[in-house]
N, C-alpha and C positions, 0 to 999 in steps of 0.2 A: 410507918403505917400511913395511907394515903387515903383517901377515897374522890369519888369522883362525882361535881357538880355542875350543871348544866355543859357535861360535856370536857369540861377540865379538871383535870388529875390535880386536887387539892393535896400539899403536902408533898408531892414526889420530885423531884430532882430534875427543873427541865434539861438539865446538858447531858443527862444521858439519853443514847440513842432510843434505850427500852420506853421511857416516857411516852416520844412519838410514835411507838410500832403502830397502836391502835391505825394515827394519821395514814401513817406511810403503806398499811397494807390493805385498808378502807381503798383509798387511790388508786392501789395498784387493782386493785377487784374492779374497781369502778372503770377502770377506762379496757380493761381486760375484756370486758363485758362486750366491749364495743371492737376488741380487733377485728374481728372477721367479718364486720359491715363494711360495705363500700363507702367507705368515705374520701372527698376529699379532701388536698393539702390545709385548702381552708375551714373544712368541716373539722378538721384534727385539730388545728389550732386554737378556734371554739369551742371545745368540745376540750383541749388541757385547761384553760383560762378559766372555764365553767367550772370543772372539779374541783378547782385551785382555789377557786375565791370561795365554793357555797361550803363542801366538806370539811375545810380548815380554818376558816375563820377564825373560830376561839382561839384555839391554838396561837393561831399568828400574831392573832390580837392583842395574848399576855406572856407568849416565851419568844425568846430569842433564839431562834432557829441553829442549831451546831450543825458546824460545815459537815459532821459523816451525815445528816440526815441531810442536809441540803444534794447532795450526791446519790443519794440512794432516789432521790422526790426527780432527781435530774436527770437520772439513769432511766427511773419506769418512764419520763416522759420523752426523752429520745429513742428510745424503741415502740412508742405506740407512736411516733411522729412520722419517724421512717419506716413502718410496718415491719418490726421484728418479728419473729415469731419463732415455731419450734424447730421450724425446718434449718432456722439459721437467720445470721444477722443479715440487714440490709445496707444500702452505705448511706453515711450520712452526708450528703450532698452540702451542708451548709456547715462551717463550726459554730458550735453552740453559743456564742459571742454574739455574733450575728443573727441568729435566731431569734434571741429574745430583744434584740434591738427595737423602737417602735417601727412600723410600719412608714412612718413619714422620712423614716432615713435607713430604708431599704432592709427591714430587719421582719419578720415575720409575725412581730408582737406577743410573741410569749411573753408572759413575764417573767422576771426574774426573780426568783424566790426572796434572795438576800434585800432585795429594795424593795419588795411586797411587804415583806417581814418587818423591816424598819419602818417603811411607812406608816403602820400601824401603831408600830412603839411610838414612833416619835407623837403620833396623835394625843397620846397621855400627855405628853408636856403640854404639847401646844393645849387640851383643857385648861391643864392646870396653870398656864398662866391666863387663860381669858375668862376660867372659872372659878376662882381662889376662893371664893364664899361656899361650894359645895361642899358637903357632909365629907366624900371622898377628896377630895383636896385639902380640907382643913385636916384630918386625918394629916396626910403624907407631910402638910407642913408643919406639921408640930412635933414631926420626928427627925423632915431633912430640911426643911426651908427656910430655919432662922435666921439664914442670911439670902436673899430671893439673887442678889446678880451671880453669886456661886451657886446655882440648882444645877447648873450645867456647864461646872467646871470642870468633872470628871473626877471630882474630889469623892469619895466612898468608904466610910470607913468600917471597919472591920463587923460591928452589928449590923450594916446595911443587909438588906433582902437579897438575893437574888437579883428578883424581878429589879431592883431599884438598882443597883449595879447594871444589870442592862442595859438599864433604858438611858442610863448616862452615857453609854458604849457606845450605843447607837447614832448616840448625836455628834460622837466626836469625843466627848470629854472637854479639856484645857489645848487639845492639838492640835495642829493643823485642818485637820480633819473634820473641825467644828463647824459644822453648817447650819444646825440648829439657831444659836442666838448669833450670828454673824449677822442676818439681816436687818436687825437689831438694835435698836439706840434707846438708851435710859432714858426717862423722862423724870423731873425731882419729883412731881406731885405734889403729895402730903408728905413724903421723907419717910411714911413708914417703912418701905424696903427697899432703904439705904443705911446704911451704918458711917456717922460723921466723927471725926476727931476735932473735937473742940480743944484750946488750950488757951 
């Protein structure tokens, strides 16, 4: 049993695709609306980017986006880019790689869902390390942050949330992958979030 506040499905399962339908067919109405105006290549591009960022916000804000809805979000906006319609497909002149590349390296500046997505998870950390006194951060650290240089080891144990198992995903975890605290260097401080072995 879920319900729904300010817009987000409290309680419900974000990795399933059912979750997002609301997002994914809001969008598709939204820019539907718009097929059969003259726009152009540029006007389209503005005009995905707009939906993207004002309609889904929350969403993007607190779930991590599952690739069948990444596809399905990627789908409606390569047929309203290249003027699908009912008559038949049109071609897609650009691969989608390329498309959402920035603009400054020859890409048409969509965005990419997956790094939209992330960017916003990873914005939780980054509060939570430059806010650690707020109401909501004291919260999450007194459940995962009793040791602060593992918050973004990729360590999660089995009571973790969801949502907190994400947003460790996102950042990499302990892998390669870790871009989050890589730029990164300890400072002792006070030692409160540090853990010493005296003998």
């Amino acid at each position: 049993l879920h319900f729904t506040y300010l817009g987000i499905p409290i309680g419900a399962d974000p990795r399933r695709i059912e979750t997002w339908r609301p997002i994914i067919d809001k969008y598709n109405k939204k820019l539907t609306k718009w097929k059969q105006k003259s726009l152009s290549m540029a006007g389209r591009v503005c005009l995905i980017n707009l939906v993207l960022s004002t309609l889904s916000l929350f969403y993007f804000s607190f779930f991590r986006t599952p690739k069948g809805v990444v596809k399905k979000i990627v789908s409606i906006q390569r047929k309203f880019l290249w003027g699908d319609s009912a008559e038949g497909r049109r071609i897609a002149w650009v691969k989608w790689a390329k498309v959402t590349r920035p603009k400054k390296d020859g890409g048409l500046g969509v965005k990419n869902i997956e790094i939209f997505n992330e960017s916003f998870l990873a914005k939780w950390l980054w509060n939570l390390f430059h806010h650690p006194n707020s109401l909501w951060a004291r919260v999450l650290l007194s459940k995962y942050g009793k040791d602060w240089p593992n918050l973004c080891s990729g360590y999660a144990g089995m009571k973790s949330s969801i949502w907190w198992r994400d947003l460790l995903k996102v950042c990499g975890g302990d892998s390669e992958n870790n871009w989050f605290d890589n730029p990164y260097a300890w400072r002792l401080g006070d030692g409160k979030k540090h853990l010493f072995l005296v003998r």
